[in-house]
OpenMM code with the backbone's topology and positions (N, CA, C; nanometers):
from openmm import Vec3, app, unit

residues = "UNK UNK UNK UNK UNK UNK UNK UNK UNK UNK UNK UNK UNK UNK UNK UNK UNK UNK UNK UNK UNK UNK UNK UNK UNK UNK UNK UNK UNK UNK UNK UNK UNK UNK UNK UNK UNK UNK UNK UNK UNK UNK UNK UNK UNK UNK UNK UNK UNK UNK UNK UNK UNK UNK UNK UNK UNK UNK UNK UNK UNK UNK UNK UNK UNK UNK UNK UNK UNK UNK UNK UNK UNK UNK UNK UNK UNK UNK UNK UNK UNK UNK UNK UNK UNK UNK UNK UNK UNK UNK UNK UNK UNK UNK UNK UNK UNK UNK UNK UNK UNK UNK UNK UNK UNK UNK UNK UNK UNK UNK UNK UNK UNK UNK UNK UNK UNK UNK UNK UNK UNK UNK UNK UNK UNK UNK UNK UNK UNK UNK UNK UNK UNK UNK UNK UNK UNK UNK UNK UNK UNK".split()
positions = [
    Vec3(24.7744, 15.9246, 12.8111),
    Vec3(24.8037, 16.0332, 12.7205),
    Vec3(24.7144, 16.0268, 12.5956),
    Vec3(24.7195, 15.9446, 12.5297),
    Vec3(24.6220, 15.9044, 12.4216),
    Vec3(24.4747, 15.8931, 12.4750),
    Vec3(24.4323, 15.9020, 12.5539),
    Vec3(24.3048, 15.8839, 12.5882),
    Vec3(24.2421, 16.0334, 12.6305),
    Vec3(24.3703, 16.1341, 12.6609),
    Vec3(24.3310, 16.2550, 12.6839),
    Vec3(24.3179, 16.2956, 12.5847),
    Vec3(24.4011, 16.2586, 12.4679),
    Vec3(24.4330, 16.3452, 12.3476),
    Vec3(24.2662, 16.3356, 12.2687),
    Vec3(24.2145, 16.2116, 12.2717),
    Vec3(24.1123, 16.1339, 12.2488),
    Vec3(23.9745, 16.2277, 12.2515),
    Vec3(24.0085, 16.2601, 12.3899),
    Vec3(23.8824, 16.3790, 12.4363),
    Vec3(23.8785, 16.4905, 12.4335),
    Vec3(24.0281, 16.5215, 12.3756),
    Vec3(24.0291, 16.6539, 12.3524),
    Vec3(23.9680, 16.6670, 12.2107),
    Vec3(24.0197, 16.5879, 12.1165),
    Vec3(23.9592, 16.5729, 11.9821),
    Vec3(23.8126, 16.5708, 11.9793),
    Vec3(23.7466, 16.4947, 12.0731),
    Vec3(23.6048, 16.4985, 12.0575),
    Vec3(23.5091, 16.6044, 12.1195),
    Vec3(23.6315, 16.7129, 12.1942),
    Vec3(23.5620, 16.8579, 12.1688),
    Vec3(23.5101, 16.9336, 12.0895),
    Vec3(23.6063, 16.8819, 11.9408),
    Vec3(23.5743, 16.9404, 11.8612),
    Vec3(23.5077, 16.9191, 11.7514),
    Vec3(23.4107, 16.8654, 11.8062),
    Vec3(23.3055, 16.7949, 11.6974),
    Vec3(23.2060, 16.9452, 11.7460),
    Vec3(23.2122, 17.0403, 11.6860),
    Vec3(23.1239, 17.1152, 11.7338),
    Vec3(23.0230, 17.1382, 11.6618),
    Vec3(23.0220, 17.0792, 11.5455),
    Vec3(22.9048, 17.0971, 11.4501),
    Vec3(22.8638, 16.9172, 11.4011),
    Vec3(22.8760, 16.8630, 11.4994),
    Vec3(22.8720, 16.6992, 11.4854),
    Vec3(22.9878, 16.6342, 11.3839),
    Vec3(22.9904, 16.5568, 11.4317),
    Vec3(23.0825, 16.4582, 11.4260),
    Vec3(23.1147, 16.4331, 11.2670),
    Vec3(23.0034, 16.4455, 11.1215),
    Vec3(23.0130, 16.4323, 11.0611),
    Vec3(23.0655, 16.5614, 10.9633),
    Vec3(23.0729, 16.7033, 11.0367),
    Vec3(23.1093, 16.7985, 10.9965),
    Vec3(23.2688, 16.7918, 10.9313),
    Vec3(23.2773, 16.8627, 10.7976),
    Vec3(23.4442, 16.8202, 10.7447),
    Vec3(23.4770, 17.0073, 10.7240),
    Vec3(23.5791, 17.0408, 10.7198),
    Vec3(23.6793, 17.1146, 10.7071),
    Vec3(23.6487, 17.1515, 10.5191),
    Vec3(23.5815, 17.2927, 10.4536),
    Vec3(23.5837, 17.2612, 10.3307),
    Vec3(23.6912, 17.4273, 10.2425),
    Vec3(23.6788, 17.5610, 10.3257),
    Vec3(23.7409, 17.6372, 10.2969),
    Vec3(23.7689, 17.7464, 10.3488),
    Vec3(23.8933, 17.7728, 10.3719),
    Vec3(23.8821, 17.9206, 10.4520),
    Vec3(23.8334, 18.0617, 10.3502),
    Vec3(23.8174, 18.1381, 10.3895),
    Vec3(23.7651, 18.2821, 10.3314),
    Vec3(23.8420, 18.3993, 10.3591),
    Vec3(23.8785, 18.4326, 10.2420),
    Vec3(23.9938, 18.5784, 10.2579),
    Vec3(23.9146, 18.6974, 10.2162),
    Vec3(23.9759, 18.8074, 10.3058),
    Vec3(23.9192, 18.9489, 10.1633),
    Vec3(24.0125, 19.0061, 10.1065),
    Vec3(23.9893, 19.0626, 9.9711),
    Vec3(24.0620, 19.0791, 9.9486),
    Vec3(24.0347, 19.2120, 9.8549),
    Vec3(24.0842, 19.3042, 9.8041),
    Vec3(24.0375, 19.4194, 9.7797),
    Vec3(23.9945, 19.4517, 9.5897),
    Vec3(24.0694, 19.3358, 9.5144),
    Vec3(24.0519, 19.3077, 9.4201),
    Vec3(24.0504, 19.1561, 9.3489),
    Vec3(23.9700, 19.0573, 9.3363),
    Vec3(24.0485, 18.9286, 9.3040),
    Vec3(24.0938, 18.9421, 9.1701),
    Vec3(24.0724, 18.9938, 9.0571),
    Vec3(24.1555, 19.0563, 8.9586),
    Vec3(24.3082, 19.0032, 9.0070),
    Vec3(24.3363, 19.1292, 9.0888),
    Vec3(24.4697, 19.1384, 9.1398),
    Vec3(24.5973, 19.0610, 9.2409),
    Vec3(24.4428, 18.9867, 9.2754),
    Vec3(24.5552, 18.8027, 9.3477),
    Vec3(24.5216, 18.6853, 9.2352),
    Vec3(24.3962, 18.7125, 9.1644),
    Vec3(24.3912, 18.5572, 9.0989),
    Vec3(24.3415, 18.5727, 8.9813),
    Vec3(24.4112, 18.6350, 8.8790),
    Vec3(24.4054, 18.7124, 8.7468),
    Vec3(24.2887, 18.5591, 8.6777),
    Vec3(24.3050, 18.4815, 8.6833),
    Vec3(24.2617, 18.3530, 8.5997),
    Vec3(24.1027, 18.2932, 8.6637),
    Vec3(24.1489, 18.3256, 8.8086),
    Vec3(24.0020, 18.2540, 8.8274),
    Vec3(23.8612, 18.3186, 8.7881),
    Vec3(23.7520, 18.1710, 8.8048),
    Vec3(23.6094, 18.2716, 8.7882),
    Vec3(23.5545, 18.3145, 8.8803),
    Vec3(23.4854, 18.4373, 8.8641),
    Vec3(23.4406, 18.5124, 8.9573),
    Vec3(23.3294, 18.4759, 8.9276),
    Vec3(23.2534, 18.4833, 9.1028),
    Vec3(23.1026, 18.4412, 9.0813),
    Vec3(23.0553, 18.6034, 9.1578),
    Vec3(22.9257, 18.6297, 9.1348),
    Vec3(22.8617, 18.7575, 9.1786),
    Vec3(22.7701, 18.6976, 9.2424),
    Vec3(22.7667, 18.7469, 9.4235),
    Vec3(22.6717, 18.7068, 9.5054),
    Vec3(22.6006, 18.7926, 9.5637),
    Vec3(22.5001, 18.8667, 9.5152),
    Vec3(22.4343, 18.9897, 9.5750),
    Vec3(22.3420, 18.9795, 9.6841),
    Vec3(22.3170, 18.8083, 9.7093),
    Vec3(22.2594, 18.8149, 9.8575),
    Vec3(22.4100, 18.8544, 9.9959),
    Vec3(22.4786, 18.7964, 9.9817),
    Vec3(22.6331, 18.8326, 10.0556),
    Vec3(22.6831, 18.9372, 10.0297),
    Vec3(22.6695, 19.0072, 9.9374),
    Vec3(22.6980, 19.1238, 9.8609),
    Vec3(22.8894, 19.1273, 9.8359),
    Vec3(22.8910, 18.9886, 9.7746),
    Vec3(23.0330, 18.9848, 9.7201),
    Vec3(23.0807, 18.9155, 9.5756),
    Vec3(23.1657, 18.9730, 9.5605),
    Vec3(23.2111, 18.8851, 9.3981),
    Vec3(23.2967, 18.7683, 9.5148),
    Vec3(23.3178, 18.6794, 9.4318),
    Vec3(23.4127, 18.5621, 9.4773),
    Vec3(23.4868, 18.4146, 9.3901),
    Vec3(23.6113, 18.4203, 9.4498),
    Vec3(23.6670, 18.3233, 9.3224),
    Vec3(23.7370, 18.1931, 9.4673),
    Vec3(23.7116, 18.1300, 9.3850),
    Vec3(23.8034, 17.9763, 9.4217),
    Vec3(23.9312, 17.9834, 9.4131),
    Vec3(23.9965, 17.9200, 9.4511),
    Vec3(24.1411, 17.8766, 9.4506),
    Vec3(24.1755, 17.7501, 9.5212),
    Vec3(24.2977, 17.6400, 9.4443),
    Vec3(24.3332, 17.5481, 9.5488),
    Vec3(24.4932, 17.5791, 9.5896),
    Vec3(24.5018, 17.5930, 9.7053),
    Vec3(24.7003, 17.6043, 9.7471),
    Vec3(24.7250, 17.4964, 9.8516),
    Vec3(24.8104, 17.4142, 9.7687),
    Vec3(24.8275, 17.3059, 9.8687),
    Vec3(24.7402, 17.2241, 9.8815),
    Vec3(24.6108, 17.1894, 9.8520),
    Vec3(24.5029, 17.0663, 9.8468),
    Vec3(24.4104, 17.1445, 9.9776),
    Vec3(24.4210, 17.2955, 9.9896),
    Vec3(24.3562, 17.3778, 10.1220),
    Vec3(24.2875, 17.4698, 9.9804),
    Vec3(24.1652, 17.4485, 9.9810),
    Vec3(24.0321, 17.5687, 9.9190),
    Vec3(24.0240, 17.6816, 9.9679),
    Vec3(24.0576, 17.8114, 9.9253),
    Vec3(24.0309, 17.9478, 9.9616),
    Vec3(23.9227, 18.0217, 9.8933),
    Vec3(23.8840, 18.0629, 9.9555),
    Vec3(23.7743, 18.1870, 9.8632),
    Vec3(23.8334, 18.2728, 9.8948),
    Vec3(23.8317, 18.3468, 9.7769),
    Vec3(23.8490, 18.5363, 9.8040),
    Vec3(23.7454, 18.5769, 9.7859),
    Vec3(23.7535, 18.6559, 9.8574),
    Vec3(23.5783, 18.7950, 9.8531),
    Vec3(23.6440, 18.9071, 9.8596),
    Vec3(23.5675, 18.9545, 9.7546),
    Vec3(23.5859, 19.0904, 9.7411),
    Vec3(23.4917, 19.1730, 9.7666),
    Vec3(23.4620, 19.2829, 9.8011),
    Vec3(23.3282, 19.3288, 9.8454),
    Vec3(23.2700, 19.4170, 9.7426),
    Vec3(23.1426, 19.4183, 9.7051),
    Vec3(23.0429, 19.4281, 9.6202),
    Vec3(23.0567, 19.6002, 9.6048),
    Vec3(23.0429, 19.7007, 9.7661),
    Vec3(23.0154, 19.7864, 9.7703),
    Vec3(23.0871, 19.7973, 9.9242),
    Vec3(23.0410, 19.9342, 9.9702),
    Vec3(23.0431, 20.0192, 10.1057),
    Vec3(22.9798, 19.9109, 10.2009),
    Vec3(22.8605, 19.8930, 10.1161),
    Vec3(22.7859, 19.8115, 10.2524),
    Vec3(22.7792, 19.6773, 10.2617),
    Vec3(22.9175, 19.6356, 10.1885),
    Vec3(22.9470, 19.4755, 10.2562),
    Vec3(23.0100, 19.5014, 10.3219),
    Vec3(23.0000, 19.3361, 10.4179),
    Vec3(23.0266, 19.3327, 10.5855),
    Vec3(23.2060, 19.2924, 10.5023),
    Vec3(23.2343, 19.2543, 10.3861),
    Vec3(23.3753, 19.2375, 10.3567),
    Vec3(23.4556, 19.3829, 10.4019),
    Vec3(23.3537, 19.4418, 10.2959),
    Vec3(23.4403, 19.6064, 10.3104),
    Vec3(23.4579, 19.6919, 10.4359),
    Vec3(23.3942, 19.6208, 10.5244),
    Vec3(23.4417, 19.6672, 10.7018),
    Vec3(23.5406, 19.5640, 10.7406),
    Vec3(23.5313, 19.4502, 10.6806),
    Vec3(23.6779, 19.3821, 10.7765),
    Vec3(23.8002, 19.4607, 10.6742),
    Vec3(23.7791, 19.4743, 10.5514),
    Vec3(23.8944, 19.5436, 10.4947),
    Vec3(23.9318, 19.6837, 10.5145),
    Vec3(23.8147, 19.7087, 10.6153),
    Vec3(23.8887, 19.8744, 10.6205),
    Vec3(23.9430, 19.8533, 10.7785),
    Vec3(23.9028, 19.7290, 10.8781),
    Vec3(24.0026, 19.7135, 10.9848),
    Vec3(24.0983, 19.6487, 10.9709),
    Vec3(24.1418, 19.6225, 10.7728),
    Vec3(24.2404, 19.5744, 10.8103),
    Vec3(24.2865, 19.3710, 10.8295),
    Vec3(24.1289, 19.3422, 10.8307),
    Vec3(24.1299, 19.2060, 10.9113),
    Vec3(24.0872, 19.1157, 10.7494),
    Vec3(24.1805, 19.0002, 10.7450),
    Vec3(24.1966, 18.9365, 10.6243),
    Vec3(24.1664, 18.7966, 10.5838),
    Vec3(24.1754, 18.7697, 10.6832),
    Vec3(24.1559, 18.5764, 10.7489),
    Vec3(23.9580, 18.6151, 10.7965),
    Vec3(23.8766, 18.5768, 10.6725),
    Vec3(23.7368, 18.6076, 10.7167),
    Vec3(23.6327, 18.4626, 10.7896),
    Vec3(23.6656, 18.3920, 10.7733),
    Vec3(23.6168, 18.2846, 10.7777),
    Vec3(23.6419, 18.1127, 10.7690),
    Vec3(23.6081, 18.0425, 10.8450),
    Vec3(23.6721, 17.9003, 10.7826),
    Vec3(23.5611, 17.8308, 10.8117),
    Vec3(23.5063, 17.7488, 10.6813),
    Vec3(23.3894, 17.6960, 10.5985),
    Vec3(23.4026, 17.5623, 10.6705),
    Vec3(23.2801, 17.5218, 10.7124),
    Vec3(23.2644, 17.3435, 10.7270),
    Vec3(23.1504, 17.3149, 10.6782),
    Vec3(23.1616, 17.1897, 10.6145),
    Vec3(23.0528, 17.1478, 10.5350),
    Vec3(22.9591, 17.0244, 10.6169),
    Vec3(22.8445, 17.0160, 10.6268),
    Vec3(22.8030, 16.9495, 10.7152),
    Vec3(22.6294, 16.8713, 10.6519),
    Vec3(22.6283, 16.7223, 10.6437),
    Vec3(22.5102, 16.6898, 10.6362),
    Vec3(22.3607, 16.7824, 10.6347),
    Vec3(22.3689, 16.8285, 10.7867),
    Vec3(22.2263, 16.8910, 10.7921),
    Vec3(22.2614, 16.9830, 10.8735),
    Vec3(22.2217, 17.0924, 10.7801),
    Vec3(22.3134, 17.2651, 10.8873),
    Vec3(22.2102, 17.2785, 10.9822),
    Vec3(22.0258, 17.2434, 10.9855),
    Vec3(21.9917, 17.2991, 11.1169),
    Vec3(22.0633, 17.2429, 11.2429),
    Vec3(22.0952, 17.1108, 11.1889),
    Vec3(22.1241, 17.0172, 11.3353),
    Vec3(22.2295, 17.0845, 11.3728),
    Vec3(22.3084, 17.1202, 11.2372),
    Vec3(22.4595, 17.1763, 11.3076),
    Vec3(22.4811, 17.2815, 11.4187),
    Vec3(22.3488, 17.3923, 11.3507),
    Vec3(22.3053, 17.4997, 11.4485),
    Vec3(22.2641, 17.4885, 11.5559),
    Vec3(22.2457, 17.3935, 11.5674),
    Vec3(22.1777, 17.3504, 11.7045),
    Vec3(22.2969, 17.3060, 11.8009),
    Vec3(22.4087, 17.1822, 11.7139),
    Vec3(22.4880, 17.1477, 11.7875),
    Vec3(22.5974, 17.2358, 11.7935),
    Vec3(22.5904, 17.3165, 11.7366),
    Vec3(22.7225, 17.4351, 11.7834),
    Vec3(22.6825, 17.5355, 11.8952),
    Vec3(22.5793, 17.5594, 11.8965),
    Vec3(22.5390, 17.6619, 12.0025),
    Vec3(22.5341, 17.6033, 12.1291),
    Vec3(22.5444, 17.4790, 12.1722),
    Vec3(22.5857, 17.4267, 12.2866),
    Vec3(22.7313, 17.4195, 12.2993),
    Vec3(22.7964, 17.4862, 12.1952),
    Vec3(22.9633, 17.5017, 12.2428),
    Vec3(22.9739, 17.6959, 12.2574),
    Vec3(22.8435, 17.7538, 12.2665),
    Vec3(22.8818, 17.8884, 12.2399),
    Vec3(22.8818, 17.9380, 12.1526),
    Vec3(22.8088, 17.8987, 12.0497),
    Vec3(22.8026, 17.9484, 11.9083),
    Vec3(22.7291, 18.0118, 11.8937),
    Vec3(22.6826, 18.1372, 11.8179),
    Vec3(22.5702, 18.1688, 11.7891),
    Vec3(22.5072, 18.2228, 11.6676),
    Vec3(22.4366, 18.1852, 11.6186),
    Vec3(22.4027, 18.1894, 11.5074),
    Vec3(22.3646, 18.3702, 11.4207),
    Vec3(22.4610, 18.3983, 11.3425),
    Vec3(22.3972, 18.5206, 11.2808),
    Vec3(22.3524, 18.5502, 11.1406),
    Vec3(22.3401, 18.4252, 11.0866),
    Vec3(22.2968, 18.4606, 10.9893),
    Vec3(22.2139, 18.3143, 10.9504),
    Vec3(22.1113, 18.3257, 10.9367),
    Vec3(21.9904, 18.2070, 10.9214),
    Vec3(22.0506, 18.1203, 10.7910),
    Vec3(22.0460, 17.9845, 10.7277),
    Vec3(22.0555, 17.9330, 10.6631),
    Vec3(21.9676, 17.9909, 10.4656),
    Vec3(22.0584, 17.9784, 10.3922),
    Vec3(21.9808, 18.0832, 10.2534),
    Vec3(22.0647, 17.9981, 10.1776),
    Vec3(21.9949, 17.9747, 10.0243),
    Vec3(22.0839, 17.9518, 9.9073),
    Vec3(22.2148, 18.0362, 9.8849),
    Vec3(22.2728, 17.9718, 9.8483),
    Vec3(22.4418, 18.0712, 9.8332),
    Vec3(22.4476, 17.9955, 9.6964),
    Vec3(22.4458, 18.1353, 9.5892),
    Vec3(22.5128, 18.0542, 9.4362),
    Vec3(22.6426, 18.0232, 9.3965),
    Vec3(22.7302, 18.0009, 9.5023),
    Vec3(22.8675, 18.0139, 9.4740),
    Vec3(22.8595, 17.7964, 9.5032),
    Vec3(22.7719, 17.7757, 9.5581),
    Vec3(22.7666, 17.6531, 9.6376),
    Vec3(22.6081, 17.5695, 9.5286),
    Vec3(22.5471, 17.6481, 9.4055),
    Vec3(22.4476, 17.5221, 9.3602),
    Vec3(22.3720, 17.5684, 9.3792),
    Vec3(22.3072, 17.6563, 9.5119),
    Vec3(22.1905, 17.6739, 9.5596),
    Vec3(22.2193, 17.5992, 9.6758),
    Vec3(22.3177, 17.5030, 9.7115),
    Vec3(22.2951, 17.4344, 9.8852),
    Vec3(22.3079, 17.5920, 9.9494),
    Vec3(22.2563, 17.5465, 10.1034),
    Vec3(22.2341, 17.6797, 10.1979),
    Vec3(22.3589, 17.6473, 10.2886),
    Vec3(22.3513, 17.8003, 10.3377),
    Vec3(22.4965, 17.7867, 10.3963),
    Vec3(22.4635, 17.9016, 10.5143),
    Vec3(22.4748, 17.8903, 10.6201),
    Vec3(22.4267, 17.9833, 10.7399),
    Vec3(22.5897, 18.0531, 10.7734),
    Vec3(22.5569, 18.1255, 10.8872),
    Vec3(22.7037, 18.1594, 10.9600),
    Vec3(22.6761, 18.1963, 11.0915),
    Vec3(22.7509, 18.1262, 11.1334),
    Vec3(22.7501, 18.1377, 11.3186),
    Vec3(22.8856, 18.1830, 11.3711),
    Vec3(22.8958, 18.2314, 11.5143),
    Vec3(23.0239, 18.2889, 11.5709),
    Vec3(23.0400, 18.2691, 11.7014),
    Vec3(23.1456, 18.2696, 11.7118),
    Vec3(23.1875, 18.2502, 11.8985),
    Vec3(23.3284, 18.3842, 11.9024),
    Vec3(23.3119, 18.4045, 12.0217),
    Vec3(23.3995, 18.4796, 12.0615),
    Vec3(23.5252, 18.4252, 12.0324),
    Vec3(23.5342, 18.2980, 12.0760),
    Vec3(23.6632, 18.2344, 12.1067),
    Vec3(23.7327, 18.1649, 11.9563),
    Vec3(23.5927, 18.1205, 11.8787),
    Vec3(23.6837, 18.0770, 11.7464),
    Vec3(23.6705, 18.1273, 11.6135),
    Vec3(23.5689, 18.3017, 11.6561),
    Vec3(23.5497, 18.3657, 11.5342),
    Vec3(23.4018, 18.3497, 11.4385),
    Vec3(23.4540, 18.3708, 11.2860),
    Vec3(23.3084, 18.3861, 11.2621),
    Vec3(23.3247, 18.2267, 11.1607),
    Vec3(23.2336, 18.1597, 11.1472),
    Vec3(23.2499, 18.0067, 11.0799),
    Vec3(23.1067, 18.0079, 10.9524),
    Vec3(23.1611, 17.9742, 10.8545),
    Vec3(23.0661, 17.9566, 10.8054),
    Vec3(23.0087, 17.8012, 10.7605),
    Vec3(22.9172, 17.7235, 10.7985),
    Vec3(22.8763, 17.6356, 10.7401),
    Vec3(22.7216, 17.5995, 10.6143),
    Vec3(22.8196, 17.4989, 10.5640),
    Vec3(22.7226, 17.4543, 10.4458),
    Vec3(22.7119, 17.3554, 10.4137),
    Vec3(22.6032, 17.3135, 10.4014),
    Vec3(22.4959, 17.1998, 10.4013),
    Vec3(22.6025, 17.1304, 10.2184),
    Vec3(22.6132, 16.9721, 10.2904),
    Vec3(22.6534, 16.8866, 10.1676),
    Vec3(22.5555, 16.8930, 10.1432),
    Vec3(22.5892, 16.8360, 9.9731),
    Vec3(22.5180, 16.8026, 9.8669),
    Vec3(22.4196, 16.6891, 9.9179),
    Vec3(22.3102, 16.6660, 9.8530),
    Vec3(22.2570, 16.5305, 9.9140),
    Vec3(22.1602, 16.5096, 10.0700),
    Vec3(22.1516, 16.6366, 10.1038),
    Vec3(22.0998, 16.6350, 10.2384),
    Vec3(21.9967, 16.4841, 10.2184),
    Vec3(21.9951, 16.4501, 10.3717),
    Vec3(21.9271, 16.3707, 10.3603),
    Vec3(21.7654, 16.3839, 10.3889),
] * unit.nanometer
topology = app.Topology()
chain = topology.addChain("A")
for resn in residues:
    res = topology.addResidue(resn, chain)
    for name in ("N", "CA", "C"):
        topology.addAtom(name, app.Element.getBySymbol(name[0]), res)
């Protein structure tokens, strides 16, 4: 039993083994209006404002969408609220590489994100577990 459980766990190294769990991503139609206090950062390559939050020792971003032609403001006009869940990972090409042998596929190339320093942060998707965004720790080697 433990030895299955074992291998089931090491399925999910899908972005290697050293990949950690860092935040999920909400939209949300105003962050004003869920998180009166936090700071908003303005990301016009993503084309979103966005604020931090911690609930429970679990990191959320809210995004709010910039305009019409953020990809936020189409999941908010289907409705769809749960946008993303962030892993942070040593070295995102490798990651790209090692996720797409689980079905991943990459749609959006690795770029500075100022919400993150300037580290780069790509986004890849699978049918089966959605859209993921990862970003390169601090420190690459």
């Amino acid at each position: 039993m433990a030895a299955e459980r074992s291998r089931r766990i090491k399925r999910l190294h899908f972005f290697g083994e050293k990949a950690r769990f860092h935040h999920i991503g909400l939209a949300v139609k105003s962050i004003r209006d869920v998180s009166p206090s936090s700071e908003v950062i303005v990301d016009s390559v993503q084309k979103v404002s966005l604020a931090f939050v911690s609930v429970g020792g679990i990191k959320i971003e809210f995004l709010e969408p910039s305009g019409e032609d953020s990809p936020v403001f189409e999941s908010l006009k289907k409705n769809v609220k749960l946008l993303h869940i962030c892993y942070s990972v040593p070295d995102i090409e490798k990651a790209i590489q090692e996720c797409r042998k689980h079905g991943f596929h990459c749609i959006a190339r690795p770029v500075p994100a100022v919400a993150f320093n300037n580290r780069k942060i790509a986004w890849v998707y699978s049918p089966v577990y959605g859209l993921i965004e990862l970003l390169e720790s601090p420190g690459k080697p």
